[in-house]
Biopython code that builds the backbone (N, CA, C, O; Angstrom):
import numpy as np
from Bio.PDB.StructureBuilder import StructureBuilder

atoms = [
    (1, "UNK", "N", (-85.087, -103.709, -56.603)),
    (1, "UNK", "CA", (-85.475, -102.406, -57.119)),
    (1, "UNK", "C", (-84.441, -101.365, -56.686)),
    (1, "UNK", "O", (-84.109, -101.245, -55.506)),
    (2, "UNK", "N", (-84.041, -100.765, -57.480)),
    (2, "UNK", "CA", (-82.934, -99.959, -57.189)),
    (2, "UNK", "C", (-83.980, -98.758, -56.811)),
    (2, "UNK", "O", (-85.166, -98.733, -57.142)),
    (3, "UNK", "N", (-83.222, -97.676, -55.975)),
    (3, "UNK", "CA", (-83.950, -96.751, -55.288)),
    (3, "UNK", "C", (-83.165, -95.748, -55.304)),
    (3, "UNK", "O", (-83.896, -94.907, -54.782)),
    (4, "UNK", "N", (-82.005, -95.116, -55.570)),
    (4, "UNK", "CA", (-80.655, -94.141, -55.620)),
    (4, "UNK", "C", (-79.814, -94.180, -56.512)),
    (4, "UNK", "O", (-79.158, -95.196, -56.744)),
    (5, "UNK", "N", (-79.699, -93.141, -57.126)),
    (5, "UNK", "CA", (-78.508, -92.974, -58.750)),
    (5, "UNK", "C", (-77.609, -93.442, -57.749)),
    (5, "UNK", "O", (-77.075, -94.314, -58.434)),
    (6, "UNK", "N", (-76.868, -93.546, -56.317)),
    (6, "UNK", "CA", (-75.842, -94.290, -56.025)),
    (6, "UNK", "C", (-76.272, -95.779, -56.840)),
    (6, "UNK", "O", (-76.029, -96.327, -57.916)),
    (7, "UNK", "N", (-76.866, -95.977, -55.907)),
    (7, "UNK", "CA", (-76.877, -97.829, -56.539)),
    (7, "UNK", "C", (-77.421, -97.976, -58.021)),
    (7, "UNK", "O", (-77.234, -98.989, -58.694)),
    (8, "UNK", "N", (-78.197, -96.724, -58.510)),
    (8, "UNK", "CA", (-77.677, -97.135, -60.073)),
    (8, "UNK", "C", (-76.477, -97.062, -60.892)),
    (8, "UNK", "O", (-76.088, -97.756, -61.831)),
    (9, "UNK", "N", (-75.956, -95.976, -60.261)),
    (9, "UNK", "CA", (-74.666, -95.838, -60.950)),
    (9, "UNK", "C", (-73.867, -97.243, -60.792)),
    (9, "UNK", "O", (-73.131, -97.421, -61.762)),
    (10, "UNK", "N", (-73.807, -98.335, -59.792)),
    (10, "UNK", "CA", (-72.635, -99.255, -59.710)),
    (10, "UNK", "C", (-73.063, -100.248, -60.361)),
    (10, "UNK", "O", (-72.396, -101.168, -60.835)),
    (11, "UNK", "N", (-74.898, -99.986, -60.427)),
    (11, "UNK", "CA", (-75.359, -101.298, -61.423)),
    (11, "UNK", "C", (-75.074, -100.892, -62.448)),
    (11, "UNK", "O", (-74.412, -101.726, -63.066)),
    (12, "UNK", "N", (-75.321, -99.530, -63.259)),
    (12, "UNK", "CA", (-75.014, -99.351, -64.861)),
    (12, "UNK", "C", (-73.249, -99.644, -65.049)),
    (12, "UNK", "O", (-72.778, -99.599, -66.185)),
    (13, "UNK", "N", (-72.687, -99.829, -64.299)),
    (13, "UNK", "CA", (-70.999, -100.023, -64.565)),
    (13, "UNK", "C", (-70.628, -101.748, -64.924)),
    (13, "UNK", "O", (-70.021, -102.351, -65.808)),
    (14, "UNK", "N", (-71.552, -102.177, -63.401)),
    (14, "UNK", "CA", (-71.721, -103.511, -64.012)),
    (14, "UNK", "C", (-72.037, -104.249, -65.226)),
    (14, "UNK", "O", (-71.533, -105.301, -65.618)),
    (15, "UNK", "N", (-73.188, -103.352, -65.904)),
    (15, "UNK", "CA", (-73.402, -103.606, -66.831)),
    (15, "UNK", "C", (-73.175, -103.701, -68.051)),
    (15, "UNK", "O", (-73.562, -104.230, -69.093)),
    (16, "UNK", "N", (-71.954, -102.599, -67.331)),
    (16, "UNK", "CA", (-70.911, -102.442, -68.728)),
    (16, "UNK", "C", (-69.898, -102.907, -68.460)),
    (16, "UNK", "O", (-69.071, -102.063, -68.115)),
    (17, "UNK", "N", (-69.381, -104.436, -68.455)),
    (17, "UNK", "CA", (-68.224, -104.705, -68.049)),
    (17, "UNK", "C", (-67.232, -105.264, -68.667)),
    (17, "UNK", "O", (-66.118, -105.689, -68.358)),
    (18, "UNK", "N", (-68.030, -105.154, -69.850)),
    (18, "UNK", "CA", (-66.730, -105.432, -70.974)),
    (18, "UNK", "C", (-66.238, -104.025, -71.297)),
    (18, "UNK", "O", (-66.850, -102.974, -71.103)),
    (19, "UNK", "N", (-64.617, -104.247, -71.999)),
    (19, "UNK", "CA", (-64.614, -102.796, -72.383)),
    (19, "UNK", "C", (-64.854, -102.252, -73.995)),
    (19, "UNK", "O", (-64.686, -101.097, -74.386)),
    (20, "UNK", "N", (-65.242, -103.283, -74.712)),
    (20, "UNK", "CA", (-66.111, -103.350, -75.937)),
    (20, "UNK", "C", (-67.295, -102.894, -76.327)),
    (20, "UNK", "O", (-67.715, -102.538, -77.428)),
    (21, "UNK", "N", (-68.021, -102.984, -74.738)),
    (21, "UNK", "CA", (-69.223, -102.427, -74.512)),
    (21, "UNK", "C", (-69.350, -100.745, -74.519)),
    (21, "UNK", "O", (-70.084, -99.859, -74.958)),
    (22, "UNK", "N", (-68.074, -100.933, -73.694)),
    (22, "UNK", "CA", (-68.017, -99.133, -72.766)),
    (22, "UNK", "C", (-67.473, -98.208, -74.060)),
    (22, "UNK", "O", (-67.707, -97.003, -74.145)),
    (23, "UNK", "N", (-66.404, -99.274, -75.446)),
    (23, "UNK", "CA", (-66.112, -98.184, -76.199)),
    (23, "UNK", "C", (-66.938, -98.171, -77.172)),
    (23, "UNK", "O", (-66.559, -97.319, -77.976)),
    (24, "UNK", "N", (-68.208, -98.859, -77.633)),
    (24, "UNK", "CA", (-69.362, -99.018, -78.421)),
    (24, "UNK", "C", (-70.183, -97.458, -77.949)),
    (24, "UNK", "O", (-70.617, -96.626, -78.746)),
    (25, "UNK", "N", (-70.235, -97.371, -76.381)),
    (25, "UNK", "CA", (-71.097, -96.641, -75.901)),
    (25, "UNK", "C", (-70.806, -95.403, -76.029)),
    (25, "UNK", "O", (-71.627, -94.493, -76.142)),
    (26, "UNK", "N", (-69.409, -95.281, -76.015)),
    (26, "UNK", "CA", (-68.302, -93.814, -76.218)),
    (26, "UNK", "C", (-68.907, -93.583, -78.086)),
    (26, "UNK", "O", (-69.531, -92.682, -78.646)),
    (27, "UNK", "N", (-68.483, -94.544, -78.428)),
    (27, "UNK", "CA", (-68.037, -93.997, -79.973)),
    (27, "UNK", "C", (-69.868, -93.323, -80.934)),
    (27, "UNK", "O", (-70.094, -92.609, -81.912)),
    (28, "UNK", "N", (-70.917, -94.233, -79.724)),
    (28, "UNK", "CA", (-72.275, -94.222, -80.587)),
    (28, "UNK", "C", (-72.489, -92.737, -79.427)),
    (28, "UNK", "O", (-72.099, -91.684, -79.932)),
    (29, "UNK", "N", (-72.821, -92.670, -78.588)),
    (29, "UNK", "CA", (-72.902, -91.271, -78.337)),
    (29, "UNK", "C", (-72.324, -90.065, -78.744)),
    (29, "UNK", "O", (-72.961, -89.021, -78.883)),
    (30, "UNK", "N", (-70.807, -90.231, -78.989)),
    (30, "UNK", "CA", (-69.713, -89.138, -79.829)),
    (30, "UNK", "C", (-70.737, -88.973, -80.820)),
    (30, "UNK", "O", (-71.424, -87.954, -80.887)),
    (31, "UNK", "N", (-70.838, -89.828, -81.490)),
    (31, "UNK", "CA", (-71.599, -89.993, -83.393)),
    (31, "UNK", "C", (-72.802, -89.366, -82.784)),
    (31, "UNK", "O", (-72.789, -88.286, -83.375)),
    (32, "UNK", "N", (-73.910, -89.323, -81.935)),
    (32, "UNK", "CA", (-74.932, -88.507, -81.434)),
    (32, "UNK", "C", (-74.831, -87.368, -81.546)),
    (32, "UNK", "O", (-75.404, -86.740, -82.436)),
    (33, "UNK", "N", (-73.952, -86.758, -80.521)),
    (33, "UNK", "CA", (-73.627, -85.796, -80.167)),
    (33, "UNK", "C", (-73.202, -84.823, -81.463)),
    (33, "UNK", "O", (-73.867, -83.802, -81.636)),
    (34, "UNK", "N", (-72.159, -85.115, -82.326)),
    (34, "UNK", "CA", (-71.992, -84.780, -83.368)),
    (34, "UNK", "C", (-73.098, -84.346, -84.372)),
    (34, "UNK", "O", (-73.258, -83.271, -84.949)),
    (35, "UNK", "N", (-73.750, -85.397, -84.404)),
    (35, "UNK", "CA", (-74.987, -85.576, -85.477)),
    (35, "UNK", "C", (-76.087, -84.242, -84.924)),
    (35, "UNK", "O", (-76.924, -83.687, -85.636)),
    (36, "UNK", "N", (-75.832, -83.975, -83.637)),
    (36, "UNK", "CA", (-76.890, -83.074, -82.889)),
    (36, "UNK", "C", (-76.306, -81.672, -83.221)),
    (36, "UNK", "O", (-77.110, -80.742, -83.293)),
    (37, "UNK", "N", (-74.910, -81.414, -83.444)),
    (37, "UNK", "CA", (-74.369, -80.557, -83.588)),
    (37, "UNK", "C", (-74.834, -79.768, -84.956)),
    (37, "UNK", "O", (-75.207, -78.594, -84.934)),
    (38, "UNK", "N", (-74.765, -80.540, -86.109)),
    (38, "UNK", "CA", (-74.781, -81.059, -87.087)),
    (38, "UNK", "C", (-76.274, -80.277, -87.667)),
    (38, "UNK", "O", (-76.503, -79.317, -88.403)),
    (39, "UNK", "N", (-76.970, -81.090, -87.029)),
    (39, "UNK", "CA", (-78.700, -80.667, -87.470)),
    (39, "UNK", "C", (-79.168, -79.658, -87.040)),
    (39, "UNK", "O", (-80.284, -79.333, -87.446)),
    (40, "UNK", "N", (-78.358, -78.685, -85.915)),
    (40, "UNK", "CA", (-78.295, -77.405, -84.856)),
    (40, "UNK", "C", (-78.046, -77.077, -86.244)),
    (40, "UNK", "O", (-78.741, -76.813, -87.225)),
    (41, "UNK", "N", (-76.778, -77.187, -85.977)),
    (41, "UNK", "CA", (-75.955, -75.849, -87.146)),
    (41, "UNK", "C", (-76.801, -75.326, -88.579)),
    (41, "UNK", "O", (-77.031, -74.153, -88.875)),
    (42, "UNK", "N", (-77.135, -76.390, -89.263)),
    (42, "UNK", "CA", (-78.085, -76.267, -90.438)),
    (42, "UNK", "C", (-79.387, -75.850, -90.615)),
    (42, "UNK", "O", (-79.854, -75.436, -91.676)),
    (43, "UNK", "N", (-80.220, -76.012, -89.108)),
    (43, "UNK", "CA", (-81.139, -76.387, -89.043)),
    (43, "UNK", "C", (-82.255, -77.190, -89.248)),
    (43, "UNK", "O", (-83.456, -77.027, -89.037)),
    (44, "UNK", "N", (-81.573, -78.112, -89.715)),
    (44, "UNK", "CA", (-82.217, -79.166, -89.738)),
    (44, "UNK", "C", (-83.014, -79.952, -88.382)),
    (44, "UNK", "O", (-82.822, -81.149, -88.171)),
    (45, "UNK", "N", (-83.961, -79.082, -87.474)),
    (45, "UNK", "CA", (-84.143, -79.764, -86.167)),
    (45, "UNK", "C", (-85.100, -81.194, -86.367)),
    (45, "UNK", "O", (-85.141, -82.075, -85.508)),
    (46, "UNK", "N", (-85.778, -81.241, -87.530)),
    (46, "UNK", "CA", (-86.432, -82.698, -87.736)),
    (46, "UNK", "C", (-85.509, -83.940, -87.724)),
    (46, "UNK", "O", (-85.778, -85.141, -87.678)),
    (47, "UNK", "N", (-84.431, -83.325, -87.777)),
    (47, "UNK", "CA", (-83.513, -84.875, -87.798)),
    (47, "UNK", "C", (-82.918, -84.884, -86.456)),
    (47, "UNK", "O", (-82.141, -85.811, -86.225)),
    (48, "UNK", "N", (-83.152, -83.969, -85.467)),
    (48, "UNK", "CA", (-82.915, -84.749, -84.107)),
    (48, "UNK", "C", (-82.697, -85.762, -83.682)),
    (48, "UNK", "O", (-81.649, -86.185, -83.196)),
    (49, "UNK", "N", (-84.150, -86.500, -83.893)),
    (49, "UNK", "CA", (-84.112, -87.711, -83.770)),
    (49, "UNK", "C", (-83.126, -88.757, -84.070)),
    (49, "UNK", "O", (-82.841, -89.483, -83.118)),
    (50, "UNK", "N", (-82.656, -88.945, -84.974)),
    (50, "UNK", "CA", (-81.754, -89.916, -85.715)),
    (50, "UNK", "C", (-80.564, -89.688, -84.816)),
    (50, "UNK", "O", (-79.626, -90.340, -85.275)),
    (51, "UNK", "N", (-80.035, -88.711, -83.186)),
    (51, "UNK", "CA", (-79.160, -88.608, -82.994)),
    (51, "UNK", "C", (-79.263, -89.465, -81.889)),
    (51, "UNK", "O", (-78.232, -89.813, -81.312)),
    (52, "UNK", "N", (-80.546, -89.919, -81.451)),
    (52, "UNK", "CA", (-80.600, -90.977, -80.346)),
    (52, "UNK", "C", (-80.941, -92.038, -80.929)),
    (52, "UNK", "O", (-81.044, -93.007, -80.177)),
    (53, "UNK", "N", (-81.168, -92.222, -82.068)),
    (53, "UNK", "CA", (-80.866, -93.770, -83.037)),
    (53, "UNK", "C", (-79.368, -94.143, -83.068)),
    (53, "UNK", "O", (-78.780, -95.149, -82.669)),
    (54, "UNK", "N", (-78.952, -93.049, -83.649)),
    (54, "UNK", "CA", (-77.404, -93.642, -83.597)),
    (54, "UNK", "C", (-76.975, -93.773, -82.277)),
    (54, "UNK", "O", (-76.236, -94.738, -82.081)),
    (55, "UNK", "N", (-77.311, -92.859, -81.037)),
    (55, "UNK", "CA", (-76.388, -93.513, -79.584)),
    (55, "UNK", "C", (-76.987, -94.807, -79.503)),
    (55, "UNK", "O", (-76.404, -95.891, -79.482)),
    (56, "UNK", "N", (-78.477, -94.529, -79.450)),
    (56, "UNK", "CA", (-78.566, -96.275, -78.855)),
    (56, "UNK", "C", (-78.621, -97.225, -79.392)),
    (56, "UNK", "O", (-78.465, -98.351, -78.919)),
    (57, "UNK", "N", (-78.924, -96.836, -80.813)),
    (57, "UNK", "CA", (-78.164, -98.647, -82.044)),
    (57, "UNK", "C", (-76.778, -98.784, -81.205)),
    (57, "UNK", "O", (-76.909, -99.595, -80.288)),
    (58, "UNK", "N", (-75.719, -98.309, -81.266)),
    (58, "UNK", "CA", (-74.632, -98.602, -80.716)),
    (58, "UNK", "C", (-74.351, -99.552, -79.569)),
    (58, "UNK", "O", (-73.641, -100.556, -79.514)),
    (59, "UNK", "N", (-75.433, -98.692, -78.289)),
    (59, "UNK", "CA", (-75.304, -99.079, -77.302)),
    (59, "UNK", "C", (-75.947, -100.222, -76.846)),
    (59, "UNK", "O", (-75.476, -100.933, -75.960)),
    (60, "UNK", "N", (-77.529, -100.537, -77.692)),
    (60, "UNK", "CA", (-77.691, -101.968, -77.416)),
    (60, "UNK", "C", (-77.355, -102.845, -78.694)),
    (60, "UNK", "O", (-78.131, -103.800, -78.738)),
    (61, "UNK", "N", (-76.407, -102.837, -79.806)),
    (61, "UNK", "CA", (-75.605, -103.681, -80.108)),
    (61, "UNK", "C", (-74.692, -104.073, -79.464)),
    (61, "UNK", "O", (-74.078, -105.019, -79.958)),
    (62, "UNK", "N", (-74.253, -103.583, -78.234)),
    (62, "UNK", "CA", (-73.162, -103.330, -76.906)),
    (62, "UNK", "C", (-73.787, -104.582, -76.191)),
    (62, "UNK", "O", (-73.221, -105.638, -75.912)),
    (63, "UNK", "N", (-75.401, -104.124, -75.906)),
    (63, "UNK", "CA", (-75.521, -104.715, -74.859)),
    (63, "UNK", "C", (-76.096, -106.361, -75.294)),
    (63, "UNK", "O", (-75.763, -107.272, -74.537)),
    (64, "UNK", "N", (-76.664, -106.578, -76.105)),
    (64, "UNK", "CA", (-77.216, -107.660, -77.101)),
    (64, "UNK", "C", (-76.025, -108.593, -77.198)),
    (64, "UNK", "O", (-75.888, -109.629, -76.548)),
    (65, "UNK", "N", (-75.131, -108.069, -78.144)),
    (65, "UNK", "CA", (-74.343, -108.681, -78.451)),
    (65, "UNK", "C", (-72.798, -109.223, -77.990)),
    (65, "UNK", "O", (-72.324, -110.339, -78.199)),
    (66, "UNK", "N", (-72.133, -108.009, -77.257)),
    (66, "UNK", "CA", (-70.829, -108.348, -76.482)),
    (66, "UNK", "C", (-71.541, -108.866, -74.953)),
    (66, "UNK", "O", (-71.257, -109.957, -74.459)),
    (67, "UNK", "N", (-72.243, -108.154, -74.486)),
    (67, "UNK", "CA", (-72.625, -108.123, -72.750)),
    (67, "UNK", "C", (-73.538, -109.066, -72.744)),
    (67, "UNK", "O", (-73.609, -109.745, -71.720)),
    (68, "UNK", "N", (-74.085, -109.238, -73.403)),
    (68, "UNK", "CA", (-75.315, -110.083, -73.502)),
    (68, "UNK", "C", (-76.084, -109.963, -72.274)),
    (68, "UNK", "O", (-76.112, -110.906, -71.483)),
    (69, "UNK", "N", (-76.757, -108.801, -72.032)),
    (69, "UNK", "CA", (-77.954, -108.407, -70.832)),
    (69, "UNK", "C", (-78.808, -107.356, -71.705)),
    (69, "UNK", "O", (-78.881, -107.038, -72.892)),
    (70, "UNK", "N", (-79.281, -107.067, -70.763)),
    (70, "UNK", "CA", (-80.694, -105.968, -71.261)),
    (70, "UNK", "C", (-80.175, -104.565, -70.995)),
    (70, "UNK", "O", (-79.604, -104.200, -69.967)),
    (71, "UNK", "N", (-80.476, -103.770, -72.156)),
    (71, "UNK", "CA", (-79.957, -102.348, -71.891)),
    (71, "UNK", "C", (-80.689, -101.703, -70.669)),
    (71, "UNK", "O", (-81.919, -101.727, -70.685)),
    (72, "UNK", "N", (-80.043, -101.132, -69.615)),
    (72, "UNK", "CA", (-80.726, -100.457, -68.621)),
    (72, "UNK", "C", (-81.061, -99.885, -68.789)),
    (72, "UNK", "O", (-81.307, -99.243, -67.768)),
    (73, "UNK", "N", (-81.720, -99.011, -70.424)),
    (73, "UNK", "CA", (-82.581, -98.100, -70.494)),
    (73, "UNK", "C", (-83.852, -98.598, -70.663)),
    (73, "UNK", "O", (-84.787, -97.808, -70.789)),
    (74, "UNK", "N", (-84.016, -99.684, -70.683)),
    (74, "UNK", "CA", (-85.762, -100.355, -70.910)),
    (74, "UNK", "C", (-86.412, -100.158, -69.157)),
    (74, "UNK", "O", (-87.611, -99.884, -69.101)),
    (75, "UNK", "N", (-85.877, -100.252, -68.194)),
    (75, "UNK", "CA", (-86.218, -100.340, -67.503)),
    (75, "UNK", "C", (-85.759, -98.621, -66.805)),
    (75, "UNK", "O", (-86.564, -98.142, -66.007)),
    (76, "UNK", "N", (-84.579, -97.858, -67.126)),
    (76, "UNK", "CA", (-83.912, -96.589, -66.130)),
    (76, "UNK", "C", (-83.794, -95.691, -67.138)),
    (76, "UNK", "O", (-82.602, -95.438, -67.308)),
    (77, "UNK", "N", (-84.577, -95.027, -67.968)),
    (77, "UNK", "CA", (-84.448, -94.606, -69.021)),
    (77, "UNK", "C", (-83.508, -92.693, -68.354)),
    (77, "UNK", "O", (-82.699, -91.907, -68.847)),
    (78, "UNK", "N", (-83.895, -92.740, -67.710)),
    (78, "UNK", "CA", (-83.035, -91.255, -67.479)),
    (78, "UNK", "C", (-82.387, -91.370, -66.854)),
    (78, "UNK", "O", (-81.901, -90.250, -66.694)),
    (79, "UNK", "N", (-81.765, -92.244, -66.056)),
    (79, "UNK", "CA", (-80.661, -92.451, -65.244)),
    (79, "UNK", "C", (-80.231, -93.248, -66.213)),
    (79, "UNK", "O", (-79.057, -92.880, -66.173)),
    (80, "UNK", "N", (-80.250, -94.083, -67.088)),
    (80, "UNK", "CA", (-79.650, -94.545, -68.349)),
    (80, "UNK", "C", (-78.816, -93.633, -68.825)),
    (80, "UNK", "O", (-77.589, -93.716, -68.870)),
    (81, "UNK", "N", (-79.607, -92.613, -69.240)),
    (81, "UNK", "CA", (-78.826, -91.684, -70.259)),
    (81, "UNK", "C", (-78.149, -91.021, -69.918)),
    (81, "UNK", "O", (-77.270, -90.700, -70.718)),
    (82, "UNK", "N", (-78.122, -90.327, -68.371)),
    (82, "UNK", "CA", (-77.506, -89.590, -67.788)),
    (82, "UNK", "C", (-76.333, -90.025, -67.616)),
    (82, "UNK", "O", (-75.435, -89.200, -67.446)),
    (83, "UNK", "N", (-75.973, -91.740, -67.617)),
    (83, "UNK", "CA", (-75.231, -92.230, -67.083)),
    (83, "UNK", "C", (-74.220, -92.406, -68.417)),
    (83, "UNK", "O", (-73.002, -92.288, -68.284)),
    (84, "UNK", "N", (-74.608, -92.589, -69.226)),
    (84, "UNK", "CA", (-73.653, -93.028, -70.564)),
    (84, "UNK", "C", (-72.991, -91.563, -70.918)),
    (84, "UNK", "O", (-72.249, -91.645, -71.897)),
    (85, "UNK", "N", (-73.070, -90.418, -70.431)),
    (85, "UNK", "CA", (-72.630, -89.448, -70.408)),
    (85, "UNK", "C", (-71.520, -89.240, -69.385)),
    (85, "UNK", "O", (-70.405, -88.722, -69.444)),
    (86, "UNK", "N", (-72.149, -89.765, -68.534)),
    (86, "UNK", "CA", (-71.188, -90.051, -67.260)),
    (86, "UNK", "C", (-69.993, -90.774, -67.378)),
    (86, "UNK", "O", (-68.883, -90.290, -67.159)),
    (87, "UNK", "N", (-70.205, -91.902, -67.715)),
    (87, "UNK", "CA", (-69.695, -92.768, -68.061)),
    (87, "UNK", "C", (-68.433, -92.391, -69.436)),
    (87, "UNK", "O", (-67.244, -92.709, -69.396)),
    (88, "UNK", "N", (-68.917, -91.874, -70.217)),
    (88, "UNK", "CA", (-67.948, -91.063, -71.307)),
    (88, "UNK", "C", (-67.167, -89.737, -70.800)),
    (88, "UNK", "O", (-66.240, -89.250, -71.447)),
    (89, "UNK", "N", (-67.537, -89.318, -69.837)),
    (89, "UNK", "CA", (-66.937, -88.099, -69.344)),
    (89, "UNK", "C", (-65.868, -88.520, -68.555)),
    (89, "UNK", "O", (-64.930, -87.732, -68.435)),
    (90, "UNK", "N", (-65.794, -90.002, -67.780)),
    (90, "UNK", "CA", (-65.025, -90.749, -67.067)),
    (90, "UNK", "C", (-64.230, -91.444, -68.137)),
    (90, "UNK", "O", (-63.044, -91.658, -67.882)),
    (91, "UNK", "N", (-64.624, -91.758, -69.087)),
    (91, "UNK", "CA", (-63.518, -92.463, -70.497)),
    (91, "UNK", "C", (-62.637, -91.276, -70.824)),
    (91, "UNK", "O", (-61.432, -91.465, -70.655)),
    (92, "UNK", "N", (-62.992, -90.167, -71.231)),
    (92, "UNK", "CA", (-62.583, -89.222, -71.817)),
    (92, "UNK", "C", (-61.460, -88.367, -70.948)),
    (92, "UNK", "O", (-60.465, -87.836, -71.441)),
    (93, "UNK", "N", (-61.854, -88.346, -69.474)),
    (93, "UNK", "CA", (-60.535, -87.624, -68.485)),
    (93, "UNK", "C", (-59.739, -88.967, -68.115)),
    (93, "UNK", "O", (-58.869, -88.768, -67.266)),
    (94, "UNK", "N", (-59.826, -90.047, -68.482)),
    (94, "UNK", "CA", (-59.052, -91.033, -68.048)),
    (94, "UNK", "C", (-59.305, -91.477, -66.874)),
    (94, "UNK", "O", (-58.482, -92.264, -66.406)),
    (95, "UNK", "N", (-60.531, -91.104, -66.033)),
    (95, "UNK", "CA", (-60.613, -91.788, -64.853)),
    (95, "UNK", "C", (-61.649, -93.080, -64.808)),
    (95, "UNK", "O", (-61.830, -93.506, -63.668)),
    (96, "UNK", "N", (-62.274, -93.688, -65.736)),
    (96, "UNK", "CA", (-62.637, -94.537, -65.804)),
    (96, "UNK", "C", (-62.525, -95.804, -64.832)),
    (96, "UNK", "O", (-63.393, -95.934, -63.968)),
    (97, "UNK", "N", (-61.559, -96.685, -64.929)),
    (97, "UNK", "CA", (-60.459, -97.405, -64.379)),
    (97, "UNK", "C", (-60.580, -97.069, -62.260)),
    (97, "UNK", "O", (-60.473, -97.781, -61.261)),
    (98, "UNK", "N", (-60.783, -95.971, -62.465)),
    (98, "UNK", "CA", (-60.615, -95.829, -61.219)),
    (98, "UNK", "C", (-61.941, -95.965, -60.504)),
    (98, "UNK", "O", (-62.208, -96.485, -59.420)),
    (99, "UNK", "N", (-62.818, -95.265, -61.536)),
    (99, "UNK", "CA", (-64.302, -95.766, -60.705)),
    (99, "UNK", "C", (-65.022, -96.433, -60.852)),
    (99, "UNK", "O", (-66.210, -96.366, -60.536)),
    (100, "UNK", "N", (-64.072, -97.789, -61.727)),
    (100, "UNK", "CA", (-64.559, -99.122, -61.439)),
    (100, "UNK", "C", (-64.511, -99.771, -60.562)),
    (100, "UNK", "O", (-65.354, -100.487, -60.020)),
    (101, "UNK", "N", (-62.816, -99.418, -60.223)),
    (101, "UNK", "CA", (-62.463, -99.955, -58.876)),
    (101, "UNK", "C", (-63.125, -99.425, -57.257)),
    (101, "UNK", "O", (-63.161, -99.720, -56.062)),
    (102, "UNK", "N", (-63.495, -98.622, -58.083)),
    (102, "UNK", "CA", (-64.307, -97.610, -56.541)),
    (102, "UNK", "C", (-65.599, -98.281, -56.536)),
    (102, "UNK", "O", (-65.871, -98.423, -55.344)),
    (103, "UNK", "N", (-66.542, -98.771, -57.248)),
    (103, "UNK", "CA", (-67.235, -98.918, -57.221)),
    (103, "UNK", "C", (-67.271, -100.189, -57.488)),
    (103, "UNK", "O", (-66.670, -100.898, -56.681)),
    (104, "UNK", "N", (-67.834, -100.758, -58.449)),
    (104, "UNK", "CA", (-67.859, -101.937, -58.873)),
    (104, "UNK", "C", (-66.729, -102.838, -58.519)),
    (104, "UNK", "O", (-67.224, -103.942, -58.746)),
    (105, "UNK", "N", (-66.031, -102.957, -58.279)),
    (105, "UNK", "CA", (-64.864, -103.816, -57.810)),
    (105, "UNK", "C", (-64.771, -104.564, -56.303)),
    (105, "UNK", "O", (-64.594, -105.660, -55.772)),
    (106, "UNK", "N", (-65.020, -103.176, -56.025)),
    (106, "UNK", "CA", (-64.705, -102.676, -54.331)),
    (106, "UNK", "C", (-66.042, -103.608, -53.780)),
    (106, "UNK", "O", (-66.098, -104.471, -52.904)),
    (107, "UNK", "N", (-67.071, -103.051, -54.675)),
    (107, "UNK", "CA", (-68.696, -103.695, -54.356)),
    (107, "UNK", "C", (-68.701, -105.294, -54.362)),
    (107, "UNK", "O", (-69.424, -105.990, -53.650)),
    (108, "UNK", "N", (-67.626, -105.819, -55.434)),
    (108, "UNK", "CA", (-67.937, -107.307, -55.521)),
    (108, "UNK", "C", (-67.043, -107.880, -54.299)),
    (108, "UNK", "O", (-67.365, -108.964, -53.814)),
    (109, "UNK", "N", (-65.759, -107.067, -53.715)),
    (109, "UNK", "CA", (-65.038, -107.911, -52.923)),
    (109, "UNK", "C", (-66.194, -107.530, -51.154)),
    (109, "UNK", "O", (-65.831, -107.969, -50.063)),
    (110, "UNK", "N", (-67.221, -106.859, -51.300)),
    (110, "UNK", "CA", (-67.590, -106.639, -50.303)),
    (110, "UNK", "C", (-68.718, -107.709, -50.053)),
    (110, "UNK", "O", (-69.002, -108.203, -48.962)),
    (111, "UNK", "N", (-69.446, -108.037, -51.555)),
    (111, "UNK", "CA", (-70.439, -109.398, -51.637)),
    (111, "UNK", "C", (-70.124, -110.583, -51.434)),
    (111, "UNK", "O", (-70.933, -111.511, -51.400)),
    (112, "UNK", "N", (-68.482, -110.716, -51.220)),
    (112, "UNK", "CA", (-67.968, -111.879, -51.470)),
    (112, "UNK", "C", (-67.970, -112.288, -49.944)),
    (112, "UNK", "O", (-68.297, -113.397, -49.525)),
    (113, "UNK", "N", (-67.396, -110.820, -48.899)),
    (113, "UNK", "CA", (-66.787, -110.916, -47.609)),
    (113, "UNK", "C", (-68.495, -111.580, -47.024)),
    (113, "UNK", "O", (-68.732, -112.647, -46.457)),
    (114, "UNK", "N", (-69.125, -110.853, -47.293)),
    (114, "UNK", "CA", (-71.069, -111.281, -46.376)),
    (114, "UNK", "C", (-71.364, -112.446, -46.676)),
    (114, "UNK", "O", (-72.421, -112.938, -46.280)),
]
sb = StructureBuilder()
sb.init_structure("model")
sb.init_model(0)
sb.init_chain("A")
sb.init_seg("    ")
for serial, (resi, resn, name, xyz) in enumerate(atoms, 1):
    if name == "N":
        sb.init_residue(resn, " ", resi, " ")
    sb.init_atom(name, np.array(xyz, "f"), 0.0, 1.0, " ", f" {name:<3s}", serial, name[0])
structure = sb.get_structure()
């Protein structure tokens, strides 16, 4: 049982460890985000909805199909989401890469040493 957005955060990275996954997750949230923009601007607020259809069709075709695990939002639904934001905000400045290795990387050579 995870108990701290620390230790969720290194499990949701894990979970994304393809990078097929991570750019599924980028490109279906962008298309969200957009789409949210979108239904603002017009007013169209009944179609909200359809802007978290499109992130998470994306993201568990991500997880179904390349990763083959269970989307961590069935079980972490707001630390889920918080995180795929996170997670894109780290794609997007280019530091990605780095806090894999900070985290997830670092984490497996430490499971290996115990």
């Amino acid at each position: 049982m995870i108990t701290s957005y620390r230790e969720f955060w290194e499990f949701y990275l894990r979970e994304h460890s393809k990078p097929l996954t991570r750019i599924l997750h980028f490109v279906g949230t962008s298309l969200g985000i957009v789409l949210l923009i979108w239904f603002v601007w017009r007013g169209q607020w009944y179609y909200i909805p359809l802007c978290f259809v499109c992130g998470y069709a994306f993201a568990w075709f991500a997880h179904f199909v390349v990763e083959k695990n269970r989307p961590a939002t069935f079980q972490y639904p707001f630390w889920s989401f918080i995180s795929d934001y996170k997670m894109m905000f780290y794609m997007a400045t280019g530091r990605l890469e780095t806090e894999l290795e900070r985290t997830v990387r670092n984490g497996d050579q430490q499971e290996v040493r115990k």
